[in-house]
C-alpha positions as CSV (number, residue, x, y, z in Angstrom):
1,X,-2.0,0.1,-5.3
2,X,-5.3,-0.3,-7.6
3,X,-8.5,-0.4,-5.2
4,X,-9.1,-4.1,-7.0
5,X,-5.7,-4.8,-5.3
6,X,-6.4,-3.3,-1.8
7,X,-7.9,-6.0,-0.1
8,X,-5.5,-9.3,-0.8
9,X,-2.8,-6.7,-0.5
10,X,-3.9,-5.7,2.8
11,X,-4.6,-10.0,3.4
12,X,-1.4,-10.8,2.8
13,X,0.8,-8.1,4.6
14,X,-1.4,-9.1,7.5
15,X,-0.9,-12.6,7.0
16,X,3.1,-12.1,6.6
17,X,3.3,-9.5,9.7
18,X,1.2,-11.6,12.7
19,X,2.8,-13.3,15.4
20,X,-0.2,-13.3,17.9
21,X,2.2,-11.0,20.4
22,X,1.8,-7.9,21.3
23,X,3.4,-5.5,18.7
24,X,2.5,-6.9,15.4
25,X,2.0,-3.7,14.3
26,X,-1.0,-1.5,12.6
27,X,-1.9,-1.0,9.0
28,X,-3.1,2.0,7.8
29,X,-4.8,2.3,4.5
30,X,-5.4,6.3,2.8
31,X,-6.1,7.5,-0.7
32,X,-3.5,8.7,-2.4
33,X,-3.8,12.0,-3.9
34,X,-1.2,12.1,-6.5
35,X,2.0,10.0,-7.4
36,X,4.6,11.9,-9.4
37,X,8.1,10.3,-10.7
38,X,10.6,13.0,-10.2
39,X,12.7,11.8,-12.9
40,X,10.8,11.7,-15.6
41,X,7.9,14.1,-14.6
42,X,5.3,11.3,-14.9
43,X,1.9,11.6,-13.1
44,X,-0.5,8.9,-12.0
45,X,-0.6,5.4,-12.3
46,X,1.9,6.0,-14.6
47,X,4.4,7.3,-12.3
48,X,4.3,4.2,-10.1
């Protein structure tokens, strides 16, 4: 996603994934070196 995006994306996954019990889960958040569409040979943004 678009770092302007990352934190209410991150909000709301957590909000949609909590229980309170044990095994809610984990998020992990990394950059994201390159996207590429396979079909159409697209790169970037572009390719998402």
């Amino acid at each position: 996603m678009p770092d302007e995006l990352g934190e209410k994306v991150l909000a709301l996954i957590a909000a949609a994934a909590k229980t309170g019990a044990i095994g809610d889960g984990k998020v992990f958040v990394t950059p994201l070196q390159e996207a590429i569409r396979i079909r159409t040979g697209e790169r970037g943004e572009s390719a998402l």
